[in-house]
N, C-alpha and C positions, 0 to 999 in steps of 0.2 A: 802070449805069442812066443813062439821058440826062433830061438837065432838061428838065420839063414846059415851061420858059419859052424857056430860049436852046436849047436843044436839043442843048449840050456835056454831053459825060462827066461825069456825078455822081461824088463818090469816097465810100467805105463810109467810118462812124466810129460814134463813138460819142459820148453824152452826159454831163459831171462834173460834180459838183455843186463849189457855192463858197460859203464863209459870209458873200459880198460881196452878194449882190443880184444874180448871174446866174449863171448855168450856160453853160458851154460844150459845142462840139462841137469833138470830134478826131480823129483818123486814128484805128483799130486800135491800131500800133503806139507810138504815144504812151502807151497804158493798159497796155502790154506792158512797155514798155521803163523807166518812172516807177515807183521808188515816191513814193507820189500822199499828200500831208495837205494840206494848206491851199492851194488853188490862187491865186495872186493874180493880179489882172485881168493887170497886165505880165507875169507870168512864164509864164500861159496863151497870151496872144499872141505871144510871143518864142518861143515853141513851138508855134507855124502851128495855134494852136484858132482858132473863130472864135466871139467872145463872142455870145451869147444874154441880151439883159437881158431883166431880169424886174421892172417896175416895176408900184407899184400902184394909179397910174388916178386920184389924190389929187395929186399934182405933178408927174407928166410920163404923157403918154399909154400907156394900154398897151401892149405888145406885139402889133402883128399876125401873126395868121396864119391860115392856111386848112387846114380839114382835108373830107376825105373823110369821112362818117361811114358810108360802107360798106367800104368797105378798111381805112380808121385810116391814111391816108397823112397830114402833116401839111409845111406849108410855114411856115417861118417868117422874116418881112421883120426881118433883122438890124440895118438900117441905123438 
């Protein structure tokens, strides 16, 4: 799939949950290849996820993003 924004190769993955305050995305093969308990922020990153915070709007801004609400396609600004 090409990125709606830069228009480079999207790569498939998937979403894991962490009892830190974000969720990550990751390859496929990372959920494949892990057995997966307590993801910690470094050892998610040190394994090419890309963190996904999830703050609550009380001490630092939420998370943006944009979704489609006819598809359910959803874009999220990670930075």
């Amino acid at each position: 799939m090409l990125c709606p924004k830069c228009g480079k190769e999207m790569q498939g993955g998937e979403l894991g949950p962490s009892s830190k305050g974000f969720v990550y995305w990751a390859r496929d093969e990372f959920f494949r290849n892990k057995v997966l308990g307590f993801m910690t922020k470094r050892r998610a990153i040190k394994n090419g996820a890309i963190i996904i915070p999830v703050r609550n709007g009380m001490f630092d801004h939420r998370t943006k993003a944009w979704a489609c609400e006819e598809c359910k396609y959803v874009l999220i600004d990670c930075n």
